[in-house]
DRENPA-571150 format. One record per residue: x, y, z of N, C-alpha, C in turn. Coordinates in nm, 4 decimals, m for minus. Layout:
BEGIN
VEXVEX      nxx      nyy      nzz     caxx     cayy     cazz      cxx      cyy      czz
VEXVEX        X        Y        Z        X        Y        Z        X        Y        Z
...
***
This chain:
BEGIN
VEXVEX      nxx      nyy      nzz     caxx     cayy     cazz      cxx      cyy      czz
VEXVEX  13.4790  11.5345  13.0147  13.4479  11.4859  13.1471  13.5185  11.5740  13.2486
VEXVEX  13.4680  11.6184  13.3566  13.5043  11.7261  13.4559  13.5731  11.5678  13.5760
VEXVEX  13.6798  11.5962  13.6116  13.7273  11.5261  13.7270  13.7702  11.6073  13.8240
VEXVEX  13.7754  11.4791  13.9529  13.7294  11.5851  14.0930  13.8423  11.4699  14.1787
VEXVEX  13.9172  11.5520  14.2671  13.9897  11.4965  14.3551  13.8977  11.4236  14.4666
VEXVEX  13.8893  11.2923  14.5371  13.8284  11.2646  14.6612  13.9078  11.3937  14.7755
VEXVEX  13.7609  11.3831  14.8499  13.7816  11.4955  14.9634  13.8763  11.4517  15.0972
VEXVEX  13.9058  11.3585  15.0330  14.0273  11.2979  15.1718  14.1874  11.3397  15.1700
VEXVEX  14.1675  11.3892  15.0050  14.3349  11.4396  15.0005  14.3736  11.5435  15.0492
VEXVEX  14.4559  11.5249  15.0555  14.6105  11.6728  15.1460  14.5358  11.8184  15.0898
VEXVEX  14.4791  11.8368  14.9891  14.4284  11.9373  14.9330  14.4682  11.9794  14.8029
VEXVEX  14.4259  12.0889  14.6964  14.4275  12.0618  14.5561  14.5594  12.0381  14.5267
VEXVEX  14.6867  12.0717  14.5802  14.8260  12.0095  14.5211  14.8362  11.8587  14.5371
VEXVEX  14.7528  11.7827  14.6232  14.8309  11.6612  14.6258  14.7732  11.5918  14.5471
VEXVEX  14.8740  11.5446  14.4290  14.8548  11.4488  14.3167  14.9184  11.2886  14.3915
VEXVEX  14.9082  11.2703  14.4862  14.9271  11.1298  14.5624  14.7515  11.0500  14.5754
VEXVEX  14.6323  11.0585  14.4522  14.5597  11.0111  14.5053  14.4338  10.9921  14.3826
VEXVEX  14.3836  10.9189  14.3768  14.3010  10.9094  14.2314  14.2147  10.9648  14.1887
VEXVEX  14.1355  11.0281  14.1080  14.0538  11.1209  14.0322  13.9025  11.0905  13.9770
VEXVEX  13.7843  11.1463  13.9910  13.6930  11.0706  13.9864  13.6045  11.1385  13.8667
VEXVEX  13.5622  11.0875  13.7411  13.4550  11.1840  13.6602  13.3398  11.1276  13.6347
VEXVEX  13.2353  11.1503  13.6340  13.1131  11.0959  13.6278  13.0877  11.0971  13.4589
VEXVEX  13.0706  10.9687  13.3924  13.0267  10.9351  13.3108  12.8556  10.9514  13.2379
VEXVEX  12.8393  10.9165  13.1260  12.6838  10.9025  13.1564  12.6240  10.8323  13.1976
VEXVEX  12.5068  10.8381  13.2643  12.4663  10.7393  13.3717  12.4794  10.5702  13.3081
VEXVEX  12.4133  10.5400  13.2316  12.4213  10.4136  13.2097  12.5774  10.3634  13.1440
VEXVEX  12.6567  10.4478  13.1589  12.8281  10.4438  13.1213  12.8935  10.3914  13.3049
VEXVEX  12.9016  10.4929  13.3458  12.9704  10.4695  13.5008  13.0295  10.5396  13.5180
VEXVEX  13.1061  10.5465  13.5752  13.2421  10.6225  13.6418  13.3940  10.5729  13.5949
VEXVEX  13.4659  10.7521  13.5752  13.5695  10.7028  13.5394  13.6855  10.7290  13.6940
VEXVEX  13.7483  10.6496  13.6547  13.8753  10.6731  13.7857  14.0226  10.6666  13.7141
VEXVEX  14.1205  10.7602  13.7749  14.2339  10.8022  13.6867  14.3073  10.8224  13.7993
VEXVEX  14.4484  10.8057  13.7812  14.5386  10.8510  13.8542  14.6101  10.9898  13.8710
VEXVEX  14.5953  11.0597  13.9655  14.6150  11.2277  13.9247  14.7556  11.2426  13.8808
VEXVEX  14.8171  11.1344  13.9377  14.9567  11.1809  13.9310  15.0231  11.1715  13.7286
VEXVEX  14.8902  11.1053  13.6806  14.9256  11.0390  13.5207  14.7622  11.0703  13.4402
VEXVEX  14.7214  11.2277  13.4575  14.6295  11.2684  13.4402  14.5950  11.1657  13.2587
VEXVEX  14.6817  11.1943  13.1868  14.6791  11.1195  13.0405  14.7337  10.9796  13.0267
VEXVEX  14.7204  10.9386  13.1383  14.7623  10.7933  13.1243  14.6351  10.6496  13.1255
VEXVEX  14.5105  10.7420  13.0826  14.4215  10.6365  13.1199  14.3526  10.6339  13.1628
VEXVEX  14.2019  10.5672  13.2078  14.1620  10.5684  13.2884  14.0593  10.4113  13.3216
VEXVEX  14.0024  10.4311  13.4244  13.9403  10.2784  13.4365  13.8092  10.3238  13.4489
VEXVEX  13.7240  10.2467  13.3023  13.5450  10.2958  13.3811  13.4808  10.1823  13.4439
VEXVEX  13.4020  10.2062  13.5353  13.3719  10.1320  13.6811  13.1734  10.1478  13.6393
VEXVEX  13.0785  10.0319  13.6494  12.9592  10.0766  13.6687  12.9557  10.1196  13.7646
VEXVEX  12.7935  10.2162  13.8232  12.7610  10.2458  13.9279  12.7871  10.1064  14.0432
VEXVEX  12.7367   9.9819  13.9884  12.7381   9.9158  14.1017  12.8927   9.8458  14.1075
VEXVEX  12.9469   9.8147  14.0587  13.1489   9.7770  14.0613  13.1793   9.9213  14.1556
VEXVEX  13.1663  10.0008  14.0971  13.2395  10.1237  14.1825  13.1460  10.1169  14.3404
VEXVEX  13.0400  10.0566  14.3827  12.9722  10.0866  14.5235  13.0476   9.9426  14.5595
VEXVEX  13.0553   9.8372  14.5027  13.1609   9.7305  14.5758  13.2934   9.7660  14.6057
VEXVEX  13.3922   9.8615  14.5418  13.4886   9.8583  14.5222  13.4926   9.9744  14.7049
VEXVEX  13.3925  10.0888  14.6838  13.4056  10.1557  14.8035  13.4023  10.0714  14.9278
VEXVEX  13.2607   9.9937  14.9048  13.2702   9.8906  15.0274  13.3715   9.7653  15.0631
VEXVEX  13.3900   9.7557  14.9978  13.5132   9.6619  15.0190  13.6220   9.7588  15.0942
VEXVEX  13.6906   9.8859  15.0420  13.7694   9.9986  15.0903  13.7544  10.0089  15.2530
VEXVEX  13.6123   9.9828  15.2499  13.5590  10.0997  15.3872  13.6131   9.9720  15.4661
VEXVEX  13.5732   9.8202  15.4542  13.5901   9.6705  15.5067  13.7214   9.6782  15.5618
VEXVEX  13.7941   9.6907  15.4442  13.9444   9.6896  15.5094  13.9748   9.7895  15.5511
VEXVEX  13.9906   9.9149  15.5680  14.0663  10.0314  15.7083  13.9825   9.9796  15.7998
VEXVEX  13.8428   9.9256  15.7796  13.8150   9.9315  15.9519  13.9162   9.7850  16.0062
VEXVEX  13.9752   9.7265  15.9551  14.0472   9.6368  16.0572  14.1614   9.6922  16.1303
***
């Protein structure tokens, strides 16, 4: 699985931020912590992972 930093971080050194690899489609998405590249990871369906963003986006906008 190829993982990819979100484009919001400090840039490729900052391991302050979670890691994203695309699964096979009917698998989901995996999400990992950069800072604990071998520590795990959590797989998310397509639709858990589009709640989990929206919910994200819900709360900064307050």
């Amino acid at each position: 699985m190829q993982w990819r930093k979100s484009s919001y971080t400090g840039g490729a050194n900052d391991n302050q931020c979670v890691e994203l690899g695309r699964l096979a489609p009917e698998v989901g998405i995996g999400v990992r912590d950069s800072k604990n590249p071998d520590g795990g990871h959590l797989i998310l369906t397509p639709a858990q992972f589009t709640d989990i963003i929206n919910q994200l986006k819900r709360h900064t906008e307050h």
